[in-house]
C-alpha positions as CSV (number, residue, x, y, z in Angstrom):
1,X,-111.2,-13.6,-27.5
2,X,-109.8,-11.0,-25.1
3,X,-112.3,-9.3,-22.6
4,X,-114.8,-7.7,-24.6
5,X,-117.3,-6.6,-21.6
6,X,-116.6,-5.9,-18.0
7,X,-118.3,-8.1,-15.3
8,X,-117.5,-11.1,-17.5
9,X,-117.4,-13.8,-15.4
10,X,-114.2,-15.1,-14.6
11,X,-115.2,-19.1,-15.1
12,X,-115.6,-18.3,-18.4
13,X,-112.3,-16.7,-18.8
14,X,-110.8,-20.2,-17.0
15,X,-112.5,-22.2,-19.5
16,X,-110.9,-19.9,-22.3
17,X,-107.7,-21.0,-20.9
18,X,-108.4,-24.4,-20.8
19,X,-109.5,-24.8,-24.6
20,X,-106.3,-22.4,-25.8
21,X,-103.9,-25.3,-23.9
22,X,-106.4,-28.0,-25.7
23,X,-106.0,-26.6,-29.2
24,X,-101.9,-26.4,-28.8
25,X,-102.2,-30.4,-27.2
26,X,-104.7,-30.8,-30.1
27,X,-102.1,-29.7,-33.1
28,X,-98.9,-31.4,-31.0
29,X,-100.9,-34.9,-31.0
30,X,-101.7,-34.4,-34.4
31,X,-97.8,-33.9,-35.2
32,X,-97.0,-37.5,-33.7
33,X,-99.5,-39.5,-35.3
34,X,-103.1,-38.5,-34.6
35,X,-105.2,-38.1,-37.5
36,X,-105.5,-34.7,-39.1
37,X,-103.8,-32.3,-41.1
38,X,-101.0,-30.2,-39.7
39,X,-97.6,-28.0,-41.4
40,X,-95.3,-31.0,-39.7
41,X,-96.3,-34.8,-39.1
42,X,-94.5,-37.9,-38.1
43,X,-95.4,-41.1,-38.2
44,X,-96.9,-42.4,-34.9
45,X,-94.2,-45.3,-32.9
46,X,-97.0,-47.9,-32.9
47,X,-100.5,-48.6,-32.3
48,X,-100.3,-47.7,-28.5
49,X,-99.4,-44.3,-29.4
50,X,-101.5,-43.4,-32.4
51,X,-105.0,-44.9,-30.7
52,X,-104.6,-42.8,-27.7
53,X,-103.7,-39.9,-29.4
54,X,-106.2,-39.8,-32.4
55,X,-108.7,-40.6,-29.3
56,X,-107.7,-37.4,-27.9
57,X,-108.4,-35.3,-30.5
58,X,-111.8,-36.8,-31.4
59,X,-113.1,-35.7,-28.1
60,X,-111.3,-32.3,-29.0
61,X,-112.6,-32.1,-32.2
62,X,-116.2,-32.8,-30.6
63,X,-116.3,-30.0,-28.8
64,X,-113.4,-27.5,-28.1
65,X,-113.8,-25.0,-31.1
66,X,-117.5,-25.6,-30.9
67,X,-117.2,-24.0,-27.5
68,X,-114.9,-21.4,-28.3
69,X,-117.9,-20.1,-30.6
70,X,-120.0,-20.5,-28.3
71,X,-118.4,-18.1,-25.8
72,X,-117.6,-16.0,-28.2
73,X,-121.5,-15.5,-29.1
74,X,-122.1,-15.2,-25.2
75,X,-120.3,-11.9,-25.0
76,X,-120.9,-10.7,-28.8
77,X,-124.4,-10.2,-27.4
78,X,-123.1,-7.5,-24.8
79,X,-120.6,-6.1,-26.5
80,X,-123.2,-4.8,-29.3
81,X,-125.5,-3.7,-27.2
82,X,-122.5,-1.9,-25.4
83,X,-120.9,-0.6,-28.9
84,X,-123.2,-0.4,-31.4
85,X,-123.2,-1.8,-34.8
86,X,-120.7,0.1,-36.6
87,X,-118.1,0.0,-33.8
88,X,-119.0,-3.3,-33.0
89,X,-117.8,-4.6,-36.7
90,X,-114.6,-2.1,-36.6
91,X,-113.4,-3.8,-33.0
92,X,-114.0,-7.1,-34.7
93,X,-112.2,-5.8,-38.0
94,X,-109.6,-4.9,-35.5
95,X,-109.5,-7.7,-33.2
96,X,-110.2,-10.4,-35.6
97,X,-109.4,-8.9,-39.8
98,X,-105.8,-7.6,-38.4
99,X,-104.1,-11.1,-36.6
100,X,-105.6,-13.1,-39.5
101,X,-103.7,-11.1,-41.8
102,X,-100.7,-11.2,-39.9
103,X,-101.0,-15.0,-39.1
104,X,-101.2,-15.1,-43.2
105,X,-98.3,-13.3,-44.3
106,X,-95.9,-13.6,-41.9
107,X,-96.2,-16.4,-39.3
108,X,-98.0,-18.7,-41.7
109,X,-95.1,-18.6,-43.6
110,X,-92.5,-19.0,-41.0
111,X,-94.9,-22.1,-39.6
112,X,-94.3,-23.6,-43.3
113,X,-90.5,-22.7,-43.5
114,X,-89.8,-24.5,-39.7
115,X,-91.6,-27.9,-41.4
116,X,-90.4,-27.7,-44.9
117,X,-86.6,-26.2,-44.8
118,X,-84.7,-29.2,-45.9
119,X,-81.0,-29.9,-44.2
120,X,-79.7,-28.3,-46.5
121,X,-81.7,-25.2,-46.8
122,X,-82.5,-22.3,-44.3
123,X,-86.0,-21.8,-42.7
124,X,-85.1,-18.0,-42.8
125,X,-84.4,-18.1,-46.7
126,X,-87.5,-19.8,-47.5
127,X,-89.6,-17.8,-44.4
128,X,-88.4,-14.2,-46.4
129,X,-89.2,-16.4,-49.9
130,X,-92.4,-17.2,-49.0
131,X,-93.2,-13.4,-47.3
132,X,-91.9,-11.7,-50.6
133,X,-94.1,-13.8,-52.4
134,X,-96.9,-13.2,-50.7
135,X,-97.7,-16.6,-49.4
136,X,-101.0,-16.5,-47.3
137,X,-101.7,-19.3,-45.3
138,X,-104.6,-18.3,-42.9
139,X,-103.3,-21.6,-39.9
140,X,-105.4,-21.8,-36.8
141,X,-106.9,-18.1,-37.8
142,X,-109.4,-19.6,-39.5
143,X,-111.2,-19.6,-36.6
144,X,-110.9,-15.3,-36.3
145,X,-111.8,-15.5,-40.1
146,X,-115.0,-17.6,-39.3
147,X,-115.8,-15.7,-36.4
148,X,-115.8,-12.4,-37.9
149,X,-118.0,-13.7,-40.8
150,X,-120.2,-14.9,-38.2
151,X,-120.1,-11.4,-36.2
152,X,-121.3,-9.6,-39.5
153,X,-123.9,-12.0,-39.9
154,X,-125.1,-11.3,-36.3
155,X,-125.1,-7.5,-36.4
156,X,-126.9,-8.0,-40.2
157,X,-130.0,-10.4,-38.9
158,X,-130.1,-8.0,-35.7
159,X,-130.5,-4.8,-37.9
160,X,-132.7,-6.9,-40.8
161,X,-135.2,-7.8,-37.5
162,X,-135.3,-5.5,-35.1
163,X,-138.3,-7.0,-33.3
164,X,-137.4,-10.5,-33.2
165,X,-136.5,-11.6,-29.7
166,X,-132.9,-12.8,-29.3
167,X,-132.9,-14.5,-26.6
168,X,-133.5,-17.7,-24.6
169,X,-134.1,-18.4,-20.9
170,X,-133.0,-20.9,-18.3
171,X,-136.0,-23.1,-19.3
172,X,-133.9,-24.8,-21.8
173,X,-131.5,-26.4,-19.6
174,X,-133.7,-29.2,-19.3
175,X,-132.8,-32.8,-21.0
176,X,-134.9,-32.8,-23.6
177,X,-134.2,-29.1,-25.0
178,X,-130.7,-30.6,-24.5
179,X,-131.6,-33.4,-26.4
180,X,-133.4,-32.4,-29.3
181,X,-130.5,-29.5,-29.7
182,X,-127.6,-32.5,-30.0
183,X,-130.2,-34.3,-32.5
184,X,-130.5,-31.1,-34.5
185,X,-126.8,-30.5,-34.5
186,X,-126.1,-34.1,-35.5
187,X,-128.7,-34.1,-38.6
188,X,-127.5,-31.0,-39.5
189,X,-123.8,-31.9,-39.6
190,X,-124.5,-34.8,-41.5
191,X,-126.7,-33.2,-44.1
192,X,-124.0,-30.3,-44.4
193,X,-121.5,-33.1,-45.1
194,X,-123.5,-34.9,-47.9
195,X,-122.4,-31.7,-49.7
196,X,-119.1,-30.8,-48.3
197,X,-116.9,-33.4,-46.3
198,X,-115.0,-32.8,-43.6
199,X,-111.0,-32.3,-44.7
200,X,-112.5,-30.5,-47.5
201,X,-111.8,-26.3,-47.7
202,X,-114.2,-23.9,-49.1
203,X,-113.1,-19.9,-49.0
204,X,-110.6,-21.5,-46.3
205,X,-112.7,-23.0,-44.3
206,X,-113.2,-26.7,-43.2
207,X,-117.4,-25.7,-43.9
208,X,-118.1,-29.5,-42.8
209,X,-117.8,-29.0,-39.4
210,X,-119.8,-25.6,-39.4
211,X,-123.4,-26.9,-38.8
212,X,-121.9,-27.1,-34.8
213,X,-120.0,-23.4,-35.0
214,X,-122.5,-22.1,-36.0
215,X,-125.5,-23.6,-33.6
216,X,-123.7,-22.9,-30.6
217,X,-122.1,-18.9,-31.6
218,X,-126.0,-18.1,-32.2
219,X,-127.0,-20.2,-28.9
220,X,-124.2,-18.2,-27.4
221,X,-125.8,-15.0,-28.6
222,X,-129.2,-16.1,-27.7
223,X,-128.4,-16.9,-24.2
224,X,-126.7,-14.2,-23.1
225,X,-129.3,-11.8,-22.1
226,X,-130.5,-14.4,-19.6
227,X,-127.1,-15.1,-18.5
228,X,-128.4,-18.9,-19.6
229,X,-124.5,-20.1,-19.1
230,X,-124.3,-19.3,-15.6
231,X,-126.9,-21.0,-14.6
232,X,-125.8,-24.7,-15.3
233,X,-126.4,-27.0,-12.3
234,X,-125.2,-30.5,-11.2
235,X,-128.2,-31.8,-11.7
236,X,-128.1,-31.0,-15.5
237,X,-124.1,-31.2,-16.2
238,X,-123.5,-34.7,-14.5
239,X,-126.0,-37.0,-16.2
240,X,-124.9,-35.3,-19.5
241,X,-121.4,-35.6,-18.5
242,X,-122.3,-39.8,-18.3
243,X,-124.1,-39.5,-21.5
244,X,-120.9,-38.4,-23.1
245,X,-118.9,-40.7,-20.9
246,X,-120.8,-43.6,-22.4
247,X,-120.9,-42.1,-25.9
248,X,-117.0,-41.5,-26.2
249,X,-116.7,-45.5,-26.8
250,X,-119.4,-46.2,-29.3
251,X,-118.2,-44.7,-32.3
252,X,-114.7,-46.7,-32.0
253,X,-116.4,-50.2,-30.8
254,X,-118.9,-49.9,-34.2
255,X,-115.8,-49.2,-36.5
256,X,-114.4,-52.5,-34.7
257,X,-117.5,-54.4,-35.4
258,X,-117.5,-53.0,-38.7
259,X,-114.1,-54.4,-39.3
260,X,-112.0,-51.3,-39.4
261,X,-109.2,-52.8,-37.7
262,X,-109.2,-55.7,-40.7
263,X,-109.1,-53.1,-43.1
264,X,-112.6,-52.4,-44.2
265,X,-113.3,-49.2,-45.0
266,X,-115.0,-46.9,-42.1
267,X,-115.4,-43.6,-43.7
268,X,-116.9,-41.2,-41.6
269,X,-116.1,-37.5,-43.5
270,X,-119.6,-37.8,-45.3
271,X,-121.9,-39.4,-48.0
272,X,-124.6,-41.4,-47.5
273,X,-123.3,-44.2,-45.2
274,X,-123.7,-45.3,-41.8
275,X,-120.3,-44.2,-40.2
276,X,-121.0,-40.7,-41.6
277,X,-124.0,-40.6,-39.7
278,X,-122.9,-42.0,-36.8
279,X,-119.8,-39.6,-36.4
280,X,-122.1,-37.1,-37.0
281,X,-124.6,-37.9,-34.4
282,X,-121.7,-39.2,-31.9
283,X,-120.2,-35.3,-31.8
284,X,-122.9,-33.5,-29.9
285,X,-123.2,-36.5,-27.6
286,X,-119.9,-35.9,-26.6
287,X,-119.5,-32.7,-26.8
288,X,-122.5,-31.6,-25.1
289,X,-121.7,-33.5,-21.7
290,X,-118.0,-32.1,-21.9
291,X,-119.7,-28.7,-22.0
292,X,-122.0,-28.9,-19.3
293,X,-119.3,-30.1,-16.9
294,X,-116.5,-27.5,-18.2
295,X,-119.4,-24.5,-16.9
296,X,-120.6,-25.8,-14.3
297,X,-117.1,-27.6,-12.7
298,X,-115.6,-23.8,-12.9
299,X,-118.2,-21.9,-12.3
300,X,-118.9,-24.0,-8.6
301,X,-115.1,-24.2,-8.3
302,X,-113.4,-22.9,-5.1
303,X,-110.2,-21.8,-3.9
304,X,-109.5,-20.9,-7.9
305,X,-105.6,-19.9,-8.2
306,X,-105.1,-16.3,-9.1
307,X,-102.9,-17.3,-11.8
308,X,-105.8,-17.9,-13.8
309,X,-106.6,-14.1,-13.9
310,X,-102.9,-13.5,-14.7
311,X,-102.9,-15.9,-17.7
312,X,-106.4,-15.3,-18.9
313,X,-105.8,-12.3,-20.9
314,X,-102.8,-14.1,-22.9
315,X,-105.2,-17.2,-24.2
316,X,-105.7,-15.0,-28.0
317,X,-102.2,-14.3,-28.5
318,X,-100.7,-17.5,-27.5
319,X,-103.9,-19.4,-30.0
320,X,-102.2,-16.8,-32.7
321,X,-98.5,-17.7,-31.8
322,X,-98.8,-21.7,-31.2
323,X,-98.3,-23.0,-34.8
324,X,-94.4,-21.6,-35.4
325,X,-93.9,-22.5,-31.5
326,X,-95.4,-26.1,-32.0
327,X,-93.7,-26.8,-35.2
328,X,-89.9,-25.6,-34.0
329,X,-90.4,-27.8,-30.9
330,X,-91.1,-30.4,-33.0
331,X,-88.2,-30.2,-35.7
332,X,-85.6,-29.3,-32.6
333,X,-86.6,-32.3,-30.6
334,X,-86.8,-34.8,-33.3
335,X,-82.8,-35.4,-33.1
336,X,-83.7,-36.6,-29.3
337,X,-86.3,-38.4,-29.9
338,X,-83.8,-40.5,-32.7
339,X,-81.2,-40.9,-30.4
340,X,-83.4,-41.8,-27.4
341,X,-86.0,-44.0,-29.2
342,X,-89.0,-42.4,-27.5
343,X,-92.5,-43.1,-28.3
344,X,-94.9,-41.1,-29.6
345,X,-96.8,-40.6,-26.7
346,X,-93.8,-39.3,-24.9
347,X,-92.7,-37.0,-27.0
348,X,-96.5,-35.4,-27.4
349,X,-96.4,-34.9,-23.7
350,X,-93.1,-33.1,-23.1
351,X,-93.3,-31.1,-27.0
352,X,-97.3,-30.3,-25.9
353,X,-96.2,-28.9,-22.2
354,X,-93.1,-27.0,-23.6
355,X,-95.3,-25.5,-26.6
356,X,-98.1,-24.5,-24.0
357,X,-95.7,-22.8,-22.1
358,X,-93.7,-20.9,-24.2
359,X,-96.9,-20.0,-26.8
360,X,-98.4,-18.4,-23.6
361,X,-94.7,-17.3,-22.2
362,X,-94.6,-15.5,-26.0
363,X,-97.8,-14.1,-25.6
364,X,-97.1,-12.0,-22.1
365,X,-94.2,-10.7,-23.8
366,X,-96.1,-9.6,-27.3
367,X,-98.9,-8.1,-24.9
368,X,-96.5,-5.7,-23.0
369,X,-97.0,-3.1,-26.5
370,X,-99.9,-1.3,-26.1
371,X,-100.3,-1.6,-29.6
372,X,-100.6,-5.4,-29.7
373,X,-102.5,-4.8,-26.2
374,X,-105.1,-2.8,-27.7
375,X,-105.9,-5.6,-30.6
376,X,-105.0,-8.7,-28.4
């Protein structure tokens, strides 16, 4: 996720930013109440809370990691063509194999020992338990896992057919390419999950969300030649950006209308039903109109603050360090939010600012080795 080519454009480093600060939000909302699985959850204060906040990290969900493999294709593109295969798949091993394996062993654990050291036990006994034992939990580096298996796959199909052209031009950014790529990404999503749900792990790995990972990391390859990402206008981005506007509401109006709030079931993980399919087709709706806007908005943007070069470079490491940072915020604070009878909603936006700051505050620190410069 650091800079793998030179020239990149620095939009796309903005944007990196952007969804790093999203995925910490993401996992903080999910601690008070949204739906989804983290190490440490409370129950949400009420309904005003838990709506906006499980709201929040649908749209997330739509699109944010979606996009991060989507960039991350973008620039695998170059970065094999500038490497070569075999050093290509040892930076990766480097850059991706070694911070999964550290998340694993050592901060998965201490992410575990923050949330489940009792009163009467101490997180550092049962962090140095857990470590001794070998306890793996792979966190929020599932996604360097994924994208490593995905960078293998790449550098495989590129050296299995040489001739095939991997590449796509401008031409597609037109609304029906557009269209029948978010109808592809829907059926296949929902076909995946007739056979593996989402919530449900395989090797480690939520597959049920894949069919949109991996669509957009091989888009991302594909369009990198042609610089396809750079080329986004207004007059594409906003009328998708009012398509997902408009989409955003549907999905929670039909599970009214279907009775959810009564207490009829409104399953929409997978199987053969309606609200399967219509999560699955709602997704790239949103997600693709939240995209378009993200690369056009900052790539037109002007008078950008050079503080987005300075943190830039930090977005990996702080993504590697959120989990423990998230997770002690959230045990420390929970005394004040007793005593103080806060809502949910309050105490996701001062635990989500404080985590964003100190994950990235962490991650200038960690970058000042060289060693941890060289593989962050």
């Amino acid at each position: 996720m650091n800079a793998l080519v030179q020239n990149r454009s620095d939009f796309l480093d903005r944007i990196r930013v952007l969804l790093t600060a999203l995925v910490i939000l993401h996992h903080t909302a999910i601690m008070y109440g949204a739906d989804g699985g983290w190490y440490l959850r409370y129950k949400a204060s009420g309904v005003a809370s838990a709506l906006p906040l499980t709201l929040f990290c649908a749209i997330n969900q739509s699109f944010f990691m979606g996009m991060f493999f989507l960039l991350a294709g973008y620039f695998s593109t170059r970065s094999l063509a500038h490497k070569g295969a075999w050093q290509f798949i040892l930076d990766r091993l480097l850059r991706l194999g070694l911070p999964t394996l550290f998340f694993g062993f050592i901060l998965g654990p201490l992410t575990i020992a923050l949330a489940e050291a009792g009163p009467d036990q101490s997180w550092r006994a049962l962090w140095w338990y857990l470590v001794t034992h070998l306890s793996f939990n792979i966190g929020p580096l599932w996604f360097a896992y994924a994208l490593l298996i995905f960078s293998v796959i790449f550098v495989a199909l590129r050296s299995l057919f040489p001739n095939f052209s991997w590449r796509v031009s401008g031409a597609v950014l037109q609304h029906r390419w557009i269209a029948l790529f978010a109808v592809v990404w829907g059926l296949a999503a929902f076909i995946l999950r007739l056979c593996v749900p989402t919530g449900q792990e395989i090797f480690k790995l939520q597959l049920g969300y894949f069919a949109s990972y991996l669509l957009l990391f091989f888009f991302g390859c594909a369009a990198a030649q042609e610089r396809v990402l750079e080329k986004i206008e207004k007059a594409v981005a906003l009328p998708w950006g009012c398509i997902s506007l408009l989409t955003i509401p549907s999905l929670f109006i039909y599970a009214i209308l279907a009775g959810a709030l009564r207490g009829v079931p409104f399953h929409t993980n997978g199987g053969w039903s309606m609200p399967a399919f219509a999560y699955a087709m709602w997704e790239p709706f949103v997600a693709c109109g939240i995209m378009l806007l993200l690369l056009w908005r900052f790539r037109v943007a002007s008078h950008v603050s050079s503080a987005w070069r300075a943190v830039a470079p930090l977005c990996y490491a702080a993504f590697i360090i959120h989990a423990p940072v998230v997770v002690a915020f959230g045990v420390v604070l929970k005394p004040l939010q007793q005593e103080l009878g806060a809502s949910s909603l309050l105490m996701f936006g001062i635990t989500g600012l404080a985590s964003v700051l100190l994950s990235f505050a962490l991650a200038a620190v960690a970058l000042k080795l060289p060693i941890l410069k060289r593989i962050l």
